[in-house]
PAPASE-591343 format. One record per atom (N, C-alpha, C, CB): residue in one letter; chain; residue number from 1; x, y negated, z. Coordinates in Angstrom, 3 decimals, always signed. Glycine has a CB too. Layout:
+--------+--------+-----+----------+----------+----------+
: residu : chaine : num :       xx :       yy :       zz :
+--------+--------+-----+----------+----------+----------+
:      A :      A : NUM :        X :        Y :        Z :
...
+--------+--------+-----+----------+----------+----------+
***
This chain:
+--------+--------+-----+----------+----------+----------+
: residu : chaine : num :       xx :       yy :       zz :
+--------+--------+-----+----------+----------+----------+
:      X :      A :   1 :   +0.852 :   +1.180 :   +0.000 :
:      X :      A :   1 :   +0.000 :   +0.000 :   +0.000 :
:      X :      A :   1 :   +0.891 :   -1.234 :   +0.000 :
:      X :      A :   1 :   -0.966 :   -0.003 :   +1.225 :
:      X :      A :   2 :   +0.463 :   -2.282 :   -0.768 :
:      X :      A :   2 :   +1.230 :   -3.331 :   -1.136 :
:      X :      A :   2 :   +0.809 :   -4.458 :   +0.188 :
:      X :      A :   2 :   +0.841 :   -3.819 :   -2.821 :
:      X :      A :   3 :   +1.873 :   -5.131 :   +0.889 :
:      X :      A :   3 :   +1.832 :   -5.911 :   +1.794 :
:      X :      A :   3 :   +2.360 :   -7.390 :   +1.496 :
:      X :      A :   3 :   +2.440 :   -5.283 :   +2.744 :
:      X :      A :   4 :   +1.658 :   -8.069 :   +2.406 :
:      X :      A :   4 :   +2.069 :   -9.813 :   +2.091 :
:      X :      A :   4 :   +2.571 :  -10.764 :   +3.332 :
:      X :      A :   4 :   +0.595 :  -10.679 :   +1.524 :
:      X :      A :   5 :   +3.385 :  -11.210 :   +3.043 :
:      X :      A :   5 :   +3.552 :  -12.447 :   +4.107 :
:      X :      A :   5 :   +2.787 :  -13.654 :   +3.386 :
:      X :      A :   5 :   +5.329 :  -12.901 :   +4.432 :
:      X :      A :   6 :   +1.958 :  -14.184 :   +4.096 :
:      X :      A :   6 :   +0.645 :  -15.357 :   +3.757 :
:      X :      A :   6 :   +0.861 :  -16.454 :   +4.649 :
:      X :      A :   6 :   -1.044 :  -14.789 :   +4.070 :
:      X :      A :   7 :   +0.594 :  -17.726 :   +3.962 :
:      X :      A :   7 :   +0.513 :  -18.888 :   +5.084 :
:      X :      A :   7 :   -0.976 :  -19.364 :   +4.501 :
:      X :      A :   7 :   +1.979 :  -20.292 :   +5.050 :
:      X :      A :   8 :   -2.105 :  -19.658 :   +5.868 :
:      X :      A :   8 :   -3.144 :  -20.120 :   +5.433 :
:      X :      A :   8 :   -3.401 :  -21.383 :   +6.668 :
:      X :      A :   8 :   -4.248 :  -18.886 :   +5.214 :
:      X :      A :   9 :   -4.746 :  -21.816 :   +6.499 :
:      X :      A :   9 :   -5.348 :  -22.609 :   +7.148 :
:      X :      A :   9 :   -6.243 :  -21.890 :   +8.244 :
:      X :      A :   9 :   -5.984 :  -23.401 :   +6.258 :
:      X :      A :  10 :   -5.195 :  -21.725 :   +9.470 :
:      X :      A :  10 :   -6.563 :  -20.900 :  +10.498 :
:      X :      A :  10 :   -7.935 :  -21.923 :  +10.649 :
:      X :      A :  10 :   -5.914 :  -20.579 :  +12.476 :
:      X :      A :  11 :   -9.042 :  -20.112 :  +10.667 :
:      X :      A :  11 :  -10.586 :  -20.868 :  +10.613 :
:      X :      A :  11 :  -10.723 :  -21.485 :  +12.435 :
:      X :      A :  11 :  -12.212 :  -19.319 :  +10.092 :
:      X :      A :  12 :   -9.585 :  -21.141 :  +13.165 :
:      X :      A :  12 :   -9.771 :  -21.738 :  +14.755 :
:      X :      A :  12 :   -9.181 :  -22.879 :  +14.976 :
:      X :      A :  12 :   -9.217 :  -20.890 :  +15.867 :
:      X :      A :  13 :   -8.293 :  -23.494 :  +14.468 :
:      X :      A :  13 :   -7.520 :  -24.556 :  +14.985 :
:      X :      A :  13 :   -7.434 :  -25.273 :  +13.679 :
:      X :      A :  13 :   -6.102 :  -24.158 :  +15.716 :
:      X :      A :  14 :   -7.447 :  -25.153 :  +12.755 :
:      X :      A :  14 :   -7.454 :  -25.952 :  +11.869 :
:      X :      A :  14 :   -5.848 :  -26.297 :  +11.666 :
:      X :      A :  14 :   -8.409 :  -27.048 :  +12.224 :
:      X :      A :  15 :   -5.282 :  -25.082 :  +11.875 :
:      X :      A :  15 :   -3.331 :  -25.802 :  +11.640 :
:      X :      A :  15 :   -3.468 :  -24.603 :  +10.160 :
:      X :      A :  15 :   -1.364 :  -25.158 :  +13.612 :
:      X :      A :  16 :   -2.312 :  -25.012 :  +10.206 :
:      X :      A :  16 :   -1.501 :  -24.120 :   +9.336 :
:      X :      A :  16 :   -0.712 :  -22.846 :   +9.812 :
:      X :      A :  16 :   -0.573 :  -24.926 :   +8.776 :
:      X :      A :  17 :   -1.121 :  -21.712 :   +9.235 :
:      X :      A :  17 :   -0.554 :  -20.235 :  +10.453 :
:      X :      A :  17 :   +0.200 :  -19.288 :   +9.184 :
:      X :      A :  17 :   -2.405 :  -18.953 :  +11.496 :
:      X :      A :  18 :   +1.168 :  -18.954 :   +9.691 :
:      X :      A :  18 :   +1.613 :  -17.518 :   +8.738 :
:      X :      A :  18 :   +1.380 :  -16.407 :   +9.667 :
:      X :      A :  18 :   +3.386 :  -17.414 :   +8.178 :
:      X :      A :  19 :   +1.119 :  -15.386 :   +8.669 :
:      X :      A :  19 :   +1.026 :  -14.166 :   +9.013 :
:      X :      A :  19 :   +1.965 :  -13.007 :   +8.274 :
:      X :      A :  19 :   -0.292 :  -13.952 :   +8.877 :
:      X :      A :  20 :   +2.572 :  -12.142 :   +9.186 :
:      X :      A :  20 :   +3.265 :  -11.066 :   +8.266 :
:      X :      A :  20 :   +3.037 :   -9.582 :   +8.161 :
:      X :      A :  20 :   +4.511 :  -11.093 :   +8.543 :
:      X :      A :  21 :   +2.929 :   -9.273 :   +6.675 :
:      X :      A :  21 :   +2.773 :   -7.984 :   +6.782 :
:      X :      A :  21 :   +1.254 :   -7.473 :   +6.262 :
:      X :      A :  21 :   +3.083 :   -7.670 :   +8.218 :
:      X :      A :  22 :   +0.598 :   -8.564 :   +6.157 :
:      X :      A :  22 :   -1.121 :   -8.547 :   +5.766 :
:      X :      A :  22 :   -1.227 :   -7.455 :   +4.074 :
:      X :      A :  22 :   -1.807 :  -10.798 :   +5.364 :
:      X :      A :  23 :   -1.794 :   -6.347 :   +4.782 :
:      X :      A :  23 :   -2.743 :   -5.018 :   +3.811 :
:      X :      A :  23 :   -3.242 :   -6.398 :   +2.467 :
:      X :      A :  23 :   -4.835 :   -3.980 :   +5.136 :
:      X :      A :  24 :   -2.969 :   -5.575 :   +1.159 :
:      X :      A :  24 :   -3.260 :   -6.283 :   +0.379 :
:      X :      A :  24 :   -5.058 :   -6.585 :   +0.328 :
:      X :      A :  24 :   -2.570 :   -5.714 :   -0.726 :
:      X :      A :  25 :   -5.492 :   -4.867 :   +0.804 :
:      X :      A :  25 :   -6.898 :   -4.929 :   +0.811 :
:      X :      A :  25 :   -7.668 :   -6.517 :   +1.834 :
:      X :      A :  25 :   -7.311 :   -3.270 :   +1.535 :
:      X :      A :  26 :   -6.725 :   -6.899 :   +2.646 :
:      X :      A :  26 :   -7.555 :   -7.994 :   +3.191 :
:      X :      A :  26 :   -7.737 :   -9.069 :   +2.347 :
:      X :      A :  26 :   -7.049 :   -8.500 :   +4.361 :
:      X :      A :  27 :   -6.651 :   -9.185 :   +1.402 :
:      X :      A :  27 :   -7.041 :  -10.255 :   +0.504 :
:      X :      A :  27 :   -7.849 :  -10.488 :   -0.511 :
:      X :      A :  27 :   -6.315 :  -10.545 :   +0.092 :
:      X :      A :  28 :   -8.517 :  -11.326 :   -1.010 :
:      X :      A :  28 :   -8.907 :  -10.943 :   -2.111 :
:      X :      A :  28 :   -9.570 :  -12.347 :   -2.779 :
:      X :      A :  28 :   -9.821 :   -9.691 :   -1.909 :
:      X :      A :  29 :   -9.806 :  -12.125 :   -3.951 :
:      X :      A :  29 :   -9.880 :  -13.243 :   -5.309 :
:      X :      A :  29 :  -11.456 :  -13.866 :   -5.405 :
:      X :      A :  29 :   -9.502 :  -12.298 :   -7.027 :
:      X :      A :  30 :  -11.756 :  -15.301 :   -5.343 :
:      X :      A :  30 :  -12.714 :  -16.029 :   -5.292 :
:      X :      A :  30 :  -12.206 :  -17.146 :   -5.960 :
:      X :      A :  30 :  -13.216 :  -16.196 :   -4.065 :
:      X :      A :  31 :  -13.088 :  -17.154 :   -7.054 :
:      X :      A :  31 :  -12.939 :  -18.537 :   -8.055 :
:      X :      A :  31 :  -11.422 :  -18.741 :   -8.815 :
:      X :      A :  31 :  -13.181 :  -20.032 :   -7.006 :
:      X :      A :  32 :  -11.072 :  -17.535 :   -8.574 :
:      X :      A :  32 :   -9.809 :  -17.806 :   -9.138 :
:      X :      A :  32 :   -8.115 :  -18.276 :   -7.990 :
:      X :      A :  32 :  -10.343 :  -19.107 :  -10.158 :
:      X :      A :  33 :   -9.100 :  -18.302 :   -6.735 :
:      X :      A :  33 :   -8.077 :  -18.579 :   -5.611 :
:      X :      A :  33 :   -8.124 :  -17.135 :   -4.784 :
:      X :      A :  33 :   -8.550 :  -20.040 :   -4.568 :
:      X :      A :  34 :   -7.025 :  -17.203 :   -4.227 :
:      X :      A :  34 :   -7.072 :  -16.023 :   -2.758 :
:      X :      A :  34 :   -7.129 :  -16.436 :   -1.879 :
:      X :      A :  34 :   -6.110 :  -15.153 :   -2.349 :
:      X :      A :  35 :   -8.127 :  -15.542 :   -1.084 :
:      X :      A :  35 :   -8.772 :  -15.848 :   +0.787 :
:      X :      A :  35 :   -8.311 :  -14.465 :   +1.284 :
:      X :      A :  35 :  -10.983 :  -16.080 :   +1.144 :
:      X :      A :  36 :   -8.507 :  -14.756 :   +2.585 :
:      X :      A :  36 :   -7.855 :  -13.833 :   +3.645 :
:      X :      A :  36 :   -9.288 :  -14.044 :   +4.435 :
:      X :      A :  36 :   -6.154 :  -14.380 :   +4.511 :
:      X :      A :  37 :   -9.205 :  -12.112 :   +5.117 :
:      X :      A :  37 :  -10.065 :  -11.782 :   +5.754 :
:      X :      A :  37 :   -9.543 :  -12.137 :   +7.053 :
:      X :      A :  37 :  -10.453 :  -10.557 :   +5.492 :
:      X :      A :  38 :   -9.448 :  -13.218 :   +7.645 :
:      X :      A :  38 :   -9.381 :  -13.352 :   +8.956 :
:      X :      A :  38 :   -9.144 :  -12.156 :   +9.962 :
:      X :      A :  38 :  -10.463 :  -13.932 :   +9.223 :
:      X :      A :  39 :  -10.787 :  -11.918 :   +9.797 :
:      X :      A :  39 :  -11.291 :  -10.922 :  +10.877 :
:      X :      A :  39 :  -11.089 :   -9.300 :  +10.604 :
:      X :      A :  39 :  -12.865 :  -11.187 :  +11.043 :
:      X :      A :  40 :  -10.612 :   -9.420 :   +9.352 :
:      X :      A :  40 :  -10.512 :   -8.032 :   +8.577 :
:      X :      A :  40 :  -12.129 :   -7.212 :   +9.253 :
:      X :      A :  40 :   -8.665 :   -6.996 :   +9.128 :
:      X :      A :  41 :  -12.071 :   -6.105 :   +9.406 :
:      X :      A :  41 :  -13.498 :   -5.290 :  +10.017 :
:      X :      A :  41 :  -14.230 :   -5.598 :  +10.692 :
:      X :      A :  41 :  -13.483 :   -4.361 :  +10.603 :
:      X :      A :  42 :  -13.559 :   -6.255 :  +11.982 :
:      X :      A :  42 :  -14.621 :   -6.714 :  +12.892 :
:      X :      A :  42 :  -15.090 :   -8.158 :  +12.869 :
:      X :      A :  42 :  -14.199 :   -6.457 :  +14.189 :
:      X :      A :  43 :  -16.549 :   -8.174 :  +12.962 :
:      X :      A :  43 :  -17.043 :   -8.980 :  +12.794 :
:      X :      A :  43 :  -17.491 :   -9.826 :  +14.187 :
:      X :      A :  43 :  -17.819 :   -8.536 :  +11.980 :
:      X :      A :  44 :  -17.604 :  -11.373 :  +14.345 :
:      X :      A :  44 :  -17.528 :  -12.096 :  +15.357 :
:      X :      A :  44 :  -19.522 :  -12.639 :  +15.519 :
:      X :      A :  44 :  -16.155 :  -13.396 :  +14.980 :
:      X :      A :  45 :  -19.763 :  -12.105 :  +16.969 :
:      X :      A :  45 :  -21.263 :  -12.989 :  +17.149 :
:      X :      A :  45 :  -21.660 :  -14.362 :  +17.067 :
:      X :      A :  45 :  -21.713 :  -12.863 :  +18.291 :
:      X :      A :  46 :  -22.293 :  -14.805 :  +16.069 :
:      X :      A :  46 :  -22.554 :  -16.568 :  +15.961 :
:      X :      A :  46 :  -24.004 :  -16.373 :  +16.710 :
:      X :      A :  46 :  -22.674 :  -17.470 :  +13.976 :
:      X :      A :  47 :  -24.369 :  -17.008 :  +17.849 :
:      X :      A :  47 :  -25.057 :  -17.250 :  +18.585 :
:      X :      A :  47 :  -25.878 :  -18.200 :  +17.855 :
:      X :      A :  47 :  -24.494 :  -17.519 :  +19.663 :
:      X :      A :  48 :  -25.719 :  -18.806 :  +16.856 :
:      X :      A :  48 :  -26.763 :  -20.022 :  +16.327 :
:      X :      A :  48 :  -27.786 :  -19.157 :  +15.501 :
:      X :      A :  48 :  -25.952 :  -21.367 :  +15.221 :
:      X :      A :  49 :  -26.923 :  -18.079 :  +14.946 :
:      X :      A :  49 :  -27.415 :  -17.608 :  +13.663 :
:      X :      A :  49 :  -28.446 :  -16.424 :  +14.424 :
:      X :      A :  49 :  -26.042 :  -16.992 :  +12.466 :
:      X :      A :  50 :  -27.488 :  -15.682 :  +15.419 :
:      X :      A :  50 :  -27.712 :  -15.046 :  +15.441 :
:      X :      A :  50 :  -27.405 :  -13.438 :  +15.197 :
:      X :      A :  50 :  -28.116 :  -15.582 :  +15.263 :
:      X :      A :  51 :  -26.309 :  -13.322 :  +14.295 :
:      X :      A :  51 :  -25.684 :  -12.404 :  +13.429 :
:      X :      A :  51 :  -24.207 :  -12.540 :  +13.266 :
:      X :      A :  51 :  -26.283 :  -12.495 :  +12.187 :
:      X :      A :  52 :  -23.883 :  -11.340 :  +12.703 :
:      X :      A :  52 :  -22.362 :  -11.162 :  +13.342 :
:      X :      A :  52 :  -21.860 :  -11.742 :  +11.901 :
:      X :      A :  52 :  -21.702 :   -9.285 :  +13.918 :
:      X :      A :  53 :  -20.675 :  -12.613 :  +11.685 :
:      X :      A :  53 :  -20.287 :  -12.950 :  +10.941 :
:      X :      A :  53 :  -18.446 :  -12.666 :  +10.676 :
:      X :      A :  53 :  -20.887 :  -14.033 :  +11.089 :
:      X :      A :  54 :  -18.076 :  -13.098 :   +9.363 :
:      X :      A :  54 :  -16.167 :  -12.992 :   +9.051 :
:      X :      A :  54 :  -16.232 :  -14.128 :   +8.845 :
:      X :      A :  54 :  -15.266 :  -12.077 :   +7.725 :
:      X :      A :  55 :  -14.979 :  -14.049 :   +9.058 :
:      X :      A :  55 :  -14.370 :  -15.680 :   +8.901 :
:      X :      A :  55 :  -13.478 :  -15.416 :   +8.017 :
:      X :      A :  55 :  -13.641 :  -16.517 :  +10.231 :
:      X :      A :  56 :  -13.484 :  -16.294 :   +6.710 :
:      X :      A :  56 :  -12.416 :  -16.118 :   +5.669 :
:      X :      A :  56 :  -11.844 :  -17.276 :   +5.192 :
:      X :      A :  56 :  -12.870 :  -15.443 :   +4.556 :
:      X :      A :  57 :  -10.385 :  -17.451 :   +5.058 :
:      X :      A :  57 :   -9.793 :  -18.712 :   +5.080 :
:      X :      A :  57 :   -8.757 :  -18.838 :   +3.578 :
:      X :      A :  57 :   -8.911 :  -18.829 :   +6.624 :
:      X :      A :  58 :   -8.860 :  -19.965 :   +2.825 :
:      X :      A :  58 :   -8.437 :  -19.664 :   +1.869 :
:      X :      A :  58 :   -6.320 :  -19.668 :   +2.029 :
:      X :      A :  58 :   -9.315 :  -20.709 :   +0.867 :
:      X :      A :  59 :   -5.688 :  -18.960 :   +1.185 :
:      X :      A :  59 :   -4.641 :  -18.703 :   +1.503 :
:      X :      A :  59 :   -3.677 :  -19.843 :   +0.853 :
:      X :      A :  59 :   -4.453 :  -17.364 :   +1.196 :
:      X :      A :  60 :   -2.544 :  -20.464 :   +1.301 :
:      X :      A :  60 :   -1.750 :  -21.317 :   +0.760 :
:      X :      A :  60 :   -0.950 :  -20.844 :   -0.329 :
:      X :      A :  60 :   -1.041 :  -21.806 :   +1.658 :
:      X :      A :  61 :   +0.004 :  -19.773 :   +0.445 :
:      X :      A :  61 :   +1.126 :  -19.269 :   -0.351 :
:      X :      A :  61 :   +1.272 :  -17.956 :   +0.467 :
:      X :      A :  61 :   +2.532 :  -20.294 :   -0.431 :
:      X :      A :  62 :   +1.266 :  -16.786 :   -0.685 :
:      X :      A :  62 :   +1.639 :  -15.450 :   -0.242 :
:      X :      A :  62 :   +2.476 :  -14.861 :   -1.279 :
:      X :      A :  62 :   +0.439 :  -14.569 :   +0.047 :
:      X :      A :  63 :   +3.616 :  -13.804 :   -0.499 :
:      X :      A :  63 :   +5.142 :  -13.322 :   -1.059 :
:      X :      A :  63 :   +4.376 :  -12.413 :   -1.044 :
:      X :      A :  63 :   +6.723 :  -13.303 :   -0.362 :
:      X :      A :  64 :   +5.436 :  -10.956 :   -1.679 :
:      X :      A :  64 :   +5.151 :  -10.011 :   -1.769 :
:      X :      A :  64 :   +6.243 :   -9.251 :   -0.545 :
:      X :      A :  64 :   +5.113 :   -9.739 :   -3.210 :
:      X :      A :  65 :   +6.053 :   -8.672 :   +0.415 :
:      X :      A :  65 :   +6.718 :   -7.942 :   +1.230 :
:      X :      A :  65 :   +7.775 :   -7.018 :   +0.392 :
:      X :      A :  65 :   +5.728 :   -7.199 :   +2.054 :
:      X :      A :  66 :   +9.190 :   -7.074 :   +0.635 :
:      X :      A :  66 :   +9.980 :   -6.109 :   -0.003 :
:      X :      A :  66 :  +10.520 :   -5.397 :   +0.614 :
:      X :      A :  66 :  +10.748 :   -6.430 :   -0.674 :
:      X :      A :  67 :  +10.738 :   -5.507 :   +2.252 :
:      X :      A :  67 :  +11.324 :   -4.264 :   +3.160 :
:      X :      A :  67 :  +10.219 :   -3.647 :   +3.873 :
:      X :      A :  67 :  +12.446 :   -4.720 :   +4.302 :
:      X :      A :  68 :   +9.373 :   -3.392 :   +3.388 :
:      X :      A :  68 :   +7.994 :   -2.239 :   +4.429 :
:      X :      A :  68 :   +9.003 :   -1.057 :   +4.000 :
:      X :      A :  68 :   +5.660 :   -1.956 :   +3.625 :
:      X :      A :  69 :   +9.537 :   -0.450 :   +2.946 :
:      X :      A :  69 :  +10.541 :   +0.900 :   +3.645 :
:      X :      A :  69 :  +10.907 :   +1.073 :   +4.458 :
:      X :      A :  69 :  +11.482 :   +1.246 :   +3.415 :
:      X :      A :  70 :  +11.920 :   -0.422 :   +4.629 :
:      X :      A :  70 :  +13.014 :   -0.610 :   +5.462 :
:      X :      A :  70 :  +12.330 :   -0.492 :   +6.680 :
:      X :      A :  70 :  +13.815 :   -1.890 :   +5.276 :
:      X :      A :  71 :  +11.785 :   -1.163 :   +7.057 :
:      X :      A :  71 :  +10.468 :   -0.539 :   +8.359 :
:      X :      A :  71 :  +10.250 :   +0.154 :   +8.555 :
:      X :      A :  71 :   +9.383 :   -0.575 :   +8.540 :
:      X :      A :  72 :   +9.758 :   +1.032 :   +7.885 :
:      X :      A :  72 :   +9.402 :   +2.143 :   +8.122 :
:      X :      A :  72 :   +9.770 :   +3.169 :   +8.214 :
:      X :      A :  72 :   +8.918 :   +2.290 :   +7.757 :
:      X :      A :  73 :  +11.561 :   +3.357 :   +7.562 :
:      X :      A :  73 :  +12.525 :   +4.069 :   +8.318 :
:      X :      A :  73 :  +13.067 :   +3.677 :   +9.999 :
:      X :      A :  73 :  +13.650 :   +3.982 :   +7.394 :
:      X :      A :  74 :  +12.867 :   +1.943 :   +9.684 :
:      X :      A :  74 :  +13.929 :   +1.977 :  +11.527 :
:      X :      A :  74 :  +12.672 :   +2.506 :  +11.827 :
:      X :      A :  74 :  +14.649 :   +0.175 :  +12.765 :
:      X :      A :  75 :  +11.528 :   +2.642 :  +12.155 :
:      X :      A :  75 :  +10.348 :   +2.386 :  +13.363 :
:      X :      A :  75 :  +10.191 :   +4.011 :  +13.388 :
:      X :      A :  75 :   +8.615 :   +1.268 :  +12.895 :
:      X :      A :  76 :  +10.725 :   +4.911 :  +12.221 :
:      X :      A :  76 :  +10.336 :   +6.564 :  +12.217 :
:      X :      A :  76 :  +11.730 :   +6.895 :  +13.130 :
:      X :      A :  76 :  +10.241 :   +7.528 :  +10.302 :
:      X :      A :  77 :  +12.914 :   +6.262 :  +12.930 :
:      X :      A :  77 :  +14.196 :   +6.074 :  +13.584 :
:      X :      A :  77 :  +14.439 :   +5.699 :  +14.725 :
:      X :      A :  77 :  +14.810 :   +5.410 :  +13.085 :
:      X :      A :  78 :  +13.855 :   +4.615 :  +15.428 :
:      X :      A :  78 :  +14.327 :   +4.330 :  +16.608 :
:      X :      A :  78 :  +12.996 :   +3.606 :  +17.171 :
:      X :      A :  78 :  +15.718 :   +3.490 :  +16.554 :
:      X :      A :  79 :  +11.732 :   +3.962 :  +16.563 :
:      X :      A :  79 :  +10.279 :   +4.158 :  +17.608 :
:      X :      A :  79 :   +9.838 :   +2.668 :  +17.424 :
:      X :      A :  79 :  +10.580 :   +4.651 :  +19.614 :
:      X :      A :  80 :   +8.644 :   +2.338 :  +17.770 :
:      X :      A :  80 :   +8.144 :   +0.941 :  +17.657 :
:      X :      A :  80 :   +8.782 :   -0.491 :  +18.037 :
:      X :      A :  80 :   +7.112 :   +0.991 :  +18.323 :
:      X :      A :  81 :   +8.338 :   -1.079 :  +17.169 :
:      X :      A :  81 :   +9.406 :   -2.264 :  +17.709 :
:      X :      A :  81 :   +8.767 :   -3.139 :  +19.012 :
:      X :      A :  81 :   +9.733 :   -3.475 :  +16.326 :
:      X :      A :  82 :   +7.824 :   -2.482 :  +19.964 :
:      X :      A :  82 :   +8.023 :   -2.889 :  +21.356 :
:      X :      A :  82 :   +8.773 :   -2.363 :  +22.561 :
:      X :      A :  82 :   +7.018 :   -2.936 :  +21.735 :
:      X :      A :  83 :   +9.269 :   -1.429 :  +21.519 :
:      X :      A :  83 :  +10.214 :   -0.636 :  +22.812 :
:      X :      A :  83 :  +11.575 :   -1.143 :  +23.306 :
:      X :      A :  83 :  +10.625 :   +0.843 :  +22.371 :
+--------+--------+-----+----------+----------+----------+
***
């Protein structure tokens, strides 16, 4: 699976956030631009509405990840990187 480092506009603070490592499946194509699934699966309760909603934020600039191998040998090698 193809992975991304993304910089977008978080839907909470209104800054500018990168993220690394984002499943290509979260992204995806609207109008010709790319948005990011925020929330990816889970969905957040809007109390106005009523109903559970995603939050999707459009994306600035996203790379294409080139060491997820490389990862994925140290982390099979020397165990998660919180250890």
């Amino acid at each position: 699976m193809k992975s991304f480092n993304i910089t977008y506009i978080s839907p909470i603070n209104g800054r500018q956030d990168m993220e690394l490592d984002v499943n290509a499946n979260r992204l995806f194509d609207r109008d010709g631009e790319t948005w990011f699934k925020y929330d990816d699966d889970i969905a957040w309760y809007n109390p106005e509405t009523g109903e559970a909603e995603f939050r999707v934020c459009e994306v600035i600039t996203a790379t294409l990840c080139t060491d997820t191998k490389a990862k994925a040998a140290y982390m099979e090698r020397f165990g998660t990187a919180a250890e």
